[in-house]
matplotlib code that plots the C-alpha trace (Angstrom):
import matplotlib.pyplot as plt

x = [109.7, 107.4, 105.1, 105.6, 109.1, 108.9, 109.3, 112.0, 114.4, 113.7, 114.6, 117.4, 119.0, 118.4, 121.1, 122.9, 123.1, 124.1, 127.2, 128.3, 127.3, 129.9, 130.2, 127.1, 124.9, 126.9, 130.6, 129.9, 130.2, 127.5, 124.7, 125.3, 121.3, 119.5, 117.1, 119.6, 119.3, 122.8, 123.1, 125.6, 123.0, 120.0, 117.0, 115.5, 115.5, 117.3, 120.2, 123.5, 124.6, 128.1, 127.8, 126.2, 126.1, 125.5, 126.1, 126.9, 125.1, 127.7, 127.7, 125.1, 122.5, 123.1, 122.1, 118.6, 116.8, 114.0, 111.9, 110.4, 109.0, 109.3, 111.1, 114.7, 116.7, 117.3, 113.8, 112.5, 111.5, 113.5, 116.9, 119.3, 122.2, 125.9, 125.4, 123.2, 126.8, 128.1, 125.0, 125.5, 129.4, 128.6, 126.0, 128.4, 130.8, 128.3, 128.2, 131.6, 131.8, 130.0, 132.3, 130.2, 131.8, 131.3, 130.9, 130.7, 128.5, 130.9, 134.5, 132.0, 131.1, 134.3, 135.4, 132.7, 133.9, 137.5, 136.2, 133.6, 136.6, 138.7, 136.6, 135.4, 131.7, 131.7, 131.0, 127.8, 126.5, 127.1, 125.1, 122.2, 121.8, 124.0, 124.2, 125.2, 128.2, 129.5, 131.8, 133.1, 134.0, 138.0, 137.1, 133.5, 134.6, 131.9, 131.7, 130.5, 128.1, 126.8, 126.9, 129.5, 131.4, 130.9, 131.8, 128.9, 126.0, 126.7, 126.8, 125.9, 124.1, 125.0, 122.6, 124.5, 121.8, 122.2, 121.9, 123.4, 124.7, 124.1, 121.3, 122.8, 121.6, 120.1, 118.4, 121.3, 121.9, 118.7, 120.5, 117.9, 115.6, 117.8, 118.1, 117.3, 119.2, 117.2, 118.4, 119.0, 120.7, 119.9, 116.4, 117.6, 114.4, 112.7, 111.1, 108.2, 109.5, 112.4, 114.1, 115.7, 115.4, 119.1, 119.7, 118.2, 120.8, 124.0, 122.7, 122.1, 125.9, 127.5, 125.9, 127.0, 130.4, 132.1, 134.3, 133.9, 130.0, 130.5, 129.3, 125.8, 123.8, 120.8, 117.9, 115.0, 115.3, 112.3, 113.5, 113.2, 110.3, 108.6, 107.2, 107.8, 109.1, 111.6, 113.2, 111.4, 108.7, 110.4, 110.9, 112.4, 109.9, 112.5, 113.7, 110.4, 109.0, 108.6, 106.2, 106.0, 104.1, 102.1, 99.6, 102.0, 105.5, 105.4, 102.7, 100.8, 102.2, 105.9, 104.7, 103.2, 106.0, 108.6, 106.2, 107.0, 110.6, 112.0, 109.4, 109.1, 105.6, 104.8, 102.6, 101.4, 100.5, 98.2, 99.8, 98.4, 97.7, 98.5, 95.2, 93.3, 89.9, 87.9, 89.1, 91.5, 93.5, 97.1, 97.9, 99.1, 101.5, 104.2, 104.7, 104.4, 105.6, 107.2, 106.3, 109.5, 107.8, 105.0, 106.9, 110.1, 111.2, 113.4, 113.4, 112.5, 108.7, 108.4, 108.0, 107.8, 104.8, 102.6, 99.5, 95.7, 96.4, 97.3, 95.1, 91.1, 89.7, 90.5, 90.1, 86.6, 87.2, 90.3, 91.9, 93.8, 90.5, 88.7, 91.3, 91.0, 87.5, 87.8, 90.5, 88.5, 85.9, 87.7, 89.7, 85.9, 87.2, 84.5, 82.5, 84.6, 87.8, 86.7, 85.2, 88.5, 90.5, 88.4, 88.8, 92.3, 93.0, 90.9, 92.2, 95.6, 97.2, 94.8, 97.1, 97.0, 99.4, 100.7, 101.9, 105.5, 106.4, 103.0, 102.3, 98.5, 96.4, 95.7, 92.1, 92.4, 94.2, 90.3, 90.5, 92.3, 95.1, 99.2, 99.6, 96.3, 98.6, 101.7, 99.9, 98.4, 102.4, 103.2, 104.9, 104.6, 104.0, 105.6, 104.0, 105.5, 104.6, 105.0, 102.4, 98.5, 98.8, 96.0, 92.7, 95.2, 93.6, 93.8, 93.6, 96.8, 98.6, 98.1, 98.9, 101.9, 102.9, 102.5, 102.1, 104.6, 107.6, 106.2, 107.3, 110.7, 110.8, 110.7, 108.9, 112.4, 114.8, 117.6, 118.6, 122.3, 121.4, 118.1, 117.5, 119.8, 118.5, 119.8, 117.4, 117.2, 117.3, 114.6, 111.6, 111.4, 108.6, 109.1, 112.6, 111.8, 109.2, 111.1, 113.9, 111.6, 110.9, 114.7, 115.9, 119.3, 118.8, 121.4, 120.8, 122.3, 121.3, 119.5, 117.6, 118.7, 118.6, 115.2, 113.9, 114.1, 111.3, 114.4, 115.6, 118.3, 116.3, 116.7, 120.0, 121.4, 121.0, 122.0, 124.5, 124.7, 123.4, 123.9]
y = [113.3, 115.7, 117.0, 121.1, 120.2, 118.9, 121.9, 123.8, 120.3, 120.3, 123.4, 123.0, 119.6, 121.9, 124.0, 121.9, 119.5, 122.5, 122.7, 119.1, 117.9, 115.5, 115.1, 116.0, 113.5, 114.6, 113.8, 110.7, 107.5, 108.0, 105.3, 102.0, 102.4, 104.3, 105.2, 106.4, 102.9, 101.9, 97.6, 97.5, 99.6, 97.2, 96.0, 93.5, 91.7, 88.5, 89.3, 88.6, 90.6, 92.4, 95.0, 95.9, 98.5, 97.4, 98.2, 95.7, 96.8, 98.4, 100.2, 102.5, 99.5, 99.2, 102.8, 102.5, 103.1, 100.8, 102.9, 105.3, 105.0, 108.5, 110.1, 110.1, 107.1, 106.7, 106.2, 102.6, 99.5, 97.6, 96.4, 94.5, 92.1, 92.5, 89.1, 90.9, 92.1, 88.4, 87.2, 89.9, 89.5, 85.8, 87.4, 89.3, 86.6, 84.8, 87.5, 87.7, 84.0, 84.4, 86.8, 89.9, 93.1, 94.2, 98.6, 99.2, 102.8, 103.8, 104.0, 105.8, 108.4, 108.9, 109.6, 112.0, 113.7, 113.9, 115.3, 117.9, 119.1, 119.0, 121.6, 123.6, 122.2, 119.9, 123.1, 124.1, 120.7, 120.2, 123.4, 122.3, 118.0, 118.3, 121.6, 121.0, 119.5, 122.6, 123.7, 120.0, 119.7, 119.5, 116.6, 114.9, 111.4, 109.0, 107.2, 110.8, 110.9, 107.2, 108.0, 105.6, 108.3, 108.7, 112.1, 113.3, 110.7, 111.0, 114.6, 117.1, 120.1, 122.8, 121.8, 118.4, 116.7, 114.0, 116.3, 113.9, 115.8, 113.4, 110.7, 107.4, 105.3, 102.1, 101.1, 102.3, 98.1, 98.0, 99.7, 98.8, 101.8, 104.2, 104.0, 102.0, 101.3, 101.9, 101.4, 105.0, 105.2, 106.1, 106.5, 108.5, 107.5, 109.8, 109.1, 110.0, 110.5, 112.2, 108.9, 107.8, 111.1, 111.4, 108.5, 109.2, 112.6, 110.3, 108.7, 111.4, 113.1, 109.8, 109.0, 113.4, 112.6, 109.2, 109.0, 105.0, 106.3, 109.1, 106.9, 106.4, 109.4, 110.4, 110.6, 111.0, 112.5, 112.2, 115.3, 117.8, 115.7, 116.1, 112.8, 109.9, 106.6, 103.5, 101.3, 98.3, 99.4, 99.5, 96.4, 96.4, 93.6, 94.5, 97.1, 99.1, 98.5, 98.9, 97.8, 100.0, 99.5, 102.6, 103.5, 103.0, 103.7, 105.3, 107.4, 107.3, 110.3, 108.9, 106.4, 108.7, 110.6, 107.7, 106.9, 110.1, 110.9, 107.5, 106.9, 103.4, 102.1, 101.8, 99.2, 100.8, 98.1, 98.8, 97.5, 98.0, 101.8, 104.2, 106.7, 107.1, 106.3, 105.7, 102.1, 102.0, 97.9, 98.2, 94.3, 93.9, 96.6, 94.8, 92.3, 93.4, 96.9, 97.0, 95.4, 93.5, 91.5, 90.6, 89.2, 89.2, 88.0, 85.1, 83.6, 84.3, 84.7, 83.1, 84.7, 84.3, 85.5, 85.5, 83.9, 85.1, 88.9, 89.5, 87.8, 88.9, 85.3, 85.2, 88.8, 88.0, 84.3, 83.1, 81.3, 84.5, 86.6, 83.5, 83.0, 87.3, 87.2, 84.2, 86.1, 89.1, 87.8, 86.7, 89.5, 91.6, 93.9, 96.7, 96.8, 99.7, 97.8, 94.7, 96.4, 98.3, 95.1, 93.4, 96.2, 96.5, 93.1, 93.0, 95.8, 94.7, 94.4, 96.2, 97.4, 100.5, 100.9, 104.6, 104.8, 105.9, 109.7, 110.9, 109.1, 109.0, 105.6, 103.1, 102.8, 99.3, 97.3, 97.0, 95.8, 93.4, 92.0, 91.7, 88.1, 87.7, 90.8, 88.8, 85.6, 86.9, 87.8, 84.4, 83.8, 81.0, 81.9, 79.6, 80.5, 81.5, 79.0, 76.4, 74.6, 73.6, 70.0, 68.3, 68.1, 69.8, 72.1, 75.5, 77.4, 75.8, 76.1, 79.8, 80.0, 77.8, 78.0, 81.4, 84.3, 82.6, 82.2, 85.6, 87.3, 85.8, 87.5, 84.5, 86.2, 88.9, 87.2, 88.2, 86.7, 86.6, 85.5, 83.4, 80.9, 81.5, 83.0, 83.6, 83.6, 83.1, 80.3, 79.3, 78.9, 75.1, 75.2, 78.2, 77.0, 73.9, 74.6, 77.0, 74.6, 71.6, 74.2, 74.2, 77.1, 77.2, 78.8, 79.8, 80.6, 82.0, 82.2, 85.5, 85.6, 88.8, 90.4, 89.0, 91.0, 94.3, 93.2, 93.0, 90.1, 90.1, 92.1, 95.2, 94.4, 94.9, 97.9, 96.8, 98.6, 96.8, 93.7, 92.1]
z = [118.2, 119.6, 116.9, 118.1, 117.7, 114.0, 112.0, 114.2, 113.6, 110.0, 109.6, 112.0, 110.4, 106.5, 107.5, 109.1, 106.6, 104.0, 106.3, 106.7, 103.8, 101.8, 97.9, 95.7, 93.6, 90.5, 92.2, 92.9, 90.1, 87.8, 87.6, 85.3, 84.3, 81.9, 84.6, 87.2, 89.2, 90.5, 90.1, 92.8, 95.4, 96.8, 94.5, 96.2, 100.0, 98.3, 96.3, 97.6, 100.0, 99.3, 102.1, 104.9, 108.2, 111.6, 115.4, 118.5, 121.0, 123.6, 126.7, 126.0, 125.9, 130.0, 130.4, 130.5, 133.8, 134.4, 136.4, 134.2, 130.6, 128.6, 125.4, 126.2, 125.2, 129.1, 130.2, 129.1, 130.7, 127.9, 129.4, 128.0, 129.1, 128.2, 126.8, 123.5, 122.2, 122.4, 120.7, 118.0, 117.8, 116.5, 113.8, 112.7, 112.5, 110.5, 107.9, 107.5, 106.9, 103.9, 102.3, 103.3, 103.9, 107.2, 108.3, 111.8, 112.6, 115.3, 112.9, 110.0, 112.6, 113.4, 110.0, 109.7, 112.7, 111.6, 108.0, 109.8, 111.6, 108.7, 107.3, 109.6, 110.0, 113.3, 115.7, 113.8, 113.2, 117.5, 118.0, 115.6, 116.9, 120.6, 121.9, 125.2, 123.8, 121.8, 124.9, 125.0, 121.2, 121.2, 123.2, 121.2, 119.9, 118.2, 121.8, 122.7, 120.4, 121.2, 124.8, 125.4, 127.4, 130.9, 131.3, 129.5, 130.4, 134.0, 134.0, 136.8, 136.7, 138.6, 141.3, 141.3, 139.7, 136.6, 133.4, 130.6, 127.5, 125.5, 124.6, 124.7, 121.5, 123.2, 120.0, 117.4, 116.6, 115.2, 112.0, 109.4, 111.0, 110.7, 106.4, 103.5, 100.3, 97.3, 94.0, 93.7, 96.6, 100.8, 102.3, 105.4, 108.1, 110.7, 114.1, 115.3, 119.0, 120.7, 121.5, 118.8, 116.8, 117.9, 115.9, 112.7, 113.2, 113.4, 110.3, 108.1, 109.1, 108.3, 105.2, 104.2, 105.6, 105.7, 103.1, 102.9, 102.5, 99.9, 96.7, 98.9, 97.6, 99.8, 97.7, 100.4, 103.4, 105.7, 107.6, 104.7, 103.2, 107.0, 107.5, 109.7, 108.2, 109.9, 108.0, 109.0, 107.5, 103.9, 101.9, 98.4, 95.9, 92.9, 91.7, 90.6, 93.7, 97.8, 100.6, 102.9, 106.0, 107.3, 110.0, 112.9, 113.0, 109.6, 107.8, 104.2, 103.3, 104.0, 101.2, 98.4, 99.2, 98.0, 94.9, 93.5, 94.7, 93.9, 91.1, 92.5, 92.9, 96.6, 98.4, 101.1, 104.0, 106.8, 110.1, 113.5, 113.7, 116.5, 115.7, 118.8, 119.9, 123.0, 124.3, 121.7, 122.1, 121.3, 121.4, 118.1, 117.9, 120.7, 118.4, 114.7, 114.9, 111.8, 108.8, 108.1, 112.0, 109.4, 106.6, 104.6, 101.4, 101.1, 97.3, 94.3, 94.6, 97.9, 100.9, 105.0, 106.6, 109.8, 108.9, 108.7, 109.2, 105.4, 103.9, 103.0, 103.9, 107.0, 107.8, 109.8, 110.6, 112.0, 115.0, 116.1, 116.5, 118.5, 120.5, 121.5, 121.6, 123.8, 126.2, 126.1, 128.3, 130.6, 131.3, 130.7, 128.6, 128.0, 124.9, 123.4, 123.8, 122.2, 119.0, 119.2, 119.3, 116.6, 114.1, 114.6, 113.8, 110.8, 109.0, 109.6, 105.9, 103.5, 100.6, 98.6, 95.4, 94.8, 91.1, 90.8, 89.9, 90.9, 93.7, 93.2, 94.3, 92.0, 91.8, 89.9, 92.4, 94.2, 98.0, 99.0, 101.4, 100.9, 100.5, 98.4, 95.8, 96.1, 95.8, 92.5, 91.3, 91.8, 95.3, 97.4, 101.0, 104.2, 107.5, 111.1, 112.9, 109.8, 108.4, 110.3, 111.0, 108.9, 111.1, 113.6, 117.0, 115.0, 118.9, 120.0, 116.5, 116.9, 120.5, 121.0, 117.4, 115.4, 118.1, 119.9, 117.3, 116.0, 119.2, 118.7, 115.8, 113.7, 110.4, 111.2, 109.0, 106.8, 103.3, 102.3, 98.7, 97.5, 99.4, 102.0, 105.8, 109.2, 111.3, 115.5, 116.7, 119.1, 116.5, 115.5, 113.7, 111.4, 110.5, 109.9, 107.1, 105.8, 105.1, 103.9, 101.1, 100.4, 101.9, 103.8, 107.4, 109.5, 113.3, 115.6, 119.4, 120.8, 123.5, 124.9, 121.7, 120.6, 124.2, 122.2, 119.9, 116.5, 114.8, 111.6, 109.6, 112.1, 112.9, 109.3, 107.0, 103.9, 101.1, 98.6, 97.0, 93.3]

ax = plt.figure().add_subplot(projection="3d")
ax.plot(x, y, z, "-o")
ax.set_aspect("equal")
plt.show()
């Protein structure tokens, strides 16, 4: 989204939201905990998985024109083949396998469409999140919305000219952007461009108005809170606390936000930042845009991570910044660039802890990287890329190994209980430590969904876990 634009649609989705909203906190089954946790919400990244919302990727994936690369959901160079909504069908299927219960985006927007018009709301919500669509509303389904429907994504103007009413949601699967469970209930996200604001829209009128959602209260919303935060950004350590990467997709103030709201301590992780600066090297962020593309949890006290970025030892001397420095010359990259390029690898994964209910820094933590914190808790860390062969070539490992299986999303996995992945298929190495450690992973294969730079993680927004 358009900074200029950010305070007219928060002020728009406010009353918007005062018109569609569904049942209040106090409706809604009170919390089992003393301090308003619910155990059947989400706690942690590894508990059992009960519940959980996705999207296949449908039609609206194919309309992307690769020609031009700009804010609406139409203008991208990422394309997709129908084959993505195979791959994830058989994701899915491995879910379901399991015993987990299954929601599907598309039928909880249509409930929420059926109950706006119930009461009278669906007109005004149109007028505030798709006006053009206002004159078409006896005839808006969810496949409207998702820009499924041909009459409104191949629209004409009155010159004759394409003038869609609607944004198609290309990146809608990736459902773990869009909101996070907390154990107080919904994290509703925000982005910080035009082309998938749209999205975080849909997500904030189903989770007001689904029935099947109505025990899901929202307790942040990064619309009225005016800040930027996506879900793969958030990760839940237990139920006091979140990592939350910032600096790119989401911002430091979307953390000491959550500190106080949720009264959760926040970890706040640098990842590869967006600020601008003469010669400014963006290499980093194609492949770790989110944080959950840096590391996830999958046991108790152990998790996955990409190695040397997160921790302090090798934030000045490792085989990922020789083998950059090394490339740099020979593509003669100017001086600014490459003292952009080293910085913004080593100041990749610096934490900051904001205390919960005040959200203030905590001065005592001292400097120092994620894994080096979690490390000091206790976990045990397996690598992408699996382990350096002793007396191994470090240059290759990196290369062939850990950027490679990184851009496959390997560190992207999903746990259905502890101990217990899926993950893609298509990284050997990764999987193949992770299971010599004695955890269970399940693959699946993905190669036209891994193109859109998502792997499990993204393509599941957990409800409930215990």
């Amino acid at each position: 989204m358009h900074r200029r634009n950010f305070l007219i649609t928060a002020l728009t989705a406010t009353t918007a939201s005062r018109l569609t909203a569904g049942p209040q906190a106090s409706q809604l089954p009170q919390s089992e905990n003393a301090d308003g946790s619910n155990p059947h919400f989400v706690s942690s990244e590894i508990a059992p998985l009960k519940r959980v919302l996705v999207h296949p990727p449908g039609p609206e994936t194919l309309r992307t024109f690769p020609m031009f690369s700009g804010q609406h959901s139409m203008l991208t160079w990422e394309l997709l083949r129908p084959e993505a909504a195979i791959q994830h069908k058989h994701f899915v299927a491995q879910l379901t396998r399991h015993g987990i219960e299954v929601l599907y985006f598309e039928q909880l927007l249509e409930e929420s469409i059926k109950r706006c018009r119930a009461n009278g709301a669906f007109t005004a919500w149109l007028q505030n999140n798709a006006p053009r669509l206002v004159k078409h509303e006896a005839h808006v389904t969810a496949q409207s919305l998702l820009g499924i429907d041909d009459r409104f994504v191949y629209q004409r103007d009155d010159s004759g000219l394409l003038n869609p009413a609607t944004s198609p949601t290309t990146t809608l699967f990736f459902t773990r952007d869009l909101a996070v469970m907390t154990p107080r209930g919904v994290v509703i996200c925000n982005f910080n461009h035009d082309r998938r604001a749209f999205e975080s829209a849909l997500t904030r009128f189903i989770f007001r108005n689904a029935t099947t959602l109505d025990k899901y209260p929202i307790v942040f919303d990064a619309i009225t809170e005016q800040v930027y935060v996506e879900g793969g950004d958030v990760l839940l350590a237990d139920k006091k606390t979140l990592l939350v990467g910032i600096g790119n997709a989401t911002q430091q103030e979307a953390a000491i936000r959550l500190a106080k709201v949720l009264e959760m301590d926040v970890i706040a992780v640098q990842m590869p930042s967006v600020e601008q600066w003469p010669g400014e090297w963006s290499g980093l962020q194609s492949i770790f845009y989110h944080l959950d593309c840096l590391l996830n949890f999958v046991d108790h006290k152990r998790v996955l991570a990409i190695p040397y970025l997160l921790e302090q030892q090798h934030a000045r001397n490792n085989p990922l910044l020789e083998i950059l420095i090394g490339l740099s010359r020979i593509e003669r990259l100017s001086r600014p660039e490459r003292i952009a390029m080293l910085n913004e690898v080593q100041n990749v994964g610096w934490i900051t802890r904001f205390q919960a209910g005040s959200g203030k820094p905590d001065r005592t933590l001292g400097r120092v990287k994620l894994l080096d914190y979690l490390k000091a808790q206790g976990y045990e860390v397996n690598y992408v890329g699996g382990q350096l062969p002793p007396h191994g070539n470090s240059l290759r490992y990196t290369t062939e190994r850990v950027i490679r299986e990184a851009r496959f999303m390997a560190a992207n996995v999903v746990a259905l209980r502890p101990a217990h992945l899926v993950s893609y298929a298509g990284n050997p190495h990764t999987n193949s430590n992770l299971r010599s450690a004695g955890i269970q992973v399940d693959t699946f294969a993905a190669t036209e969904l891994m193109r859109a730079n998502g792997g499990p993680h993204c393509l599941t927004m957990p409800l409930e876990r215990h």
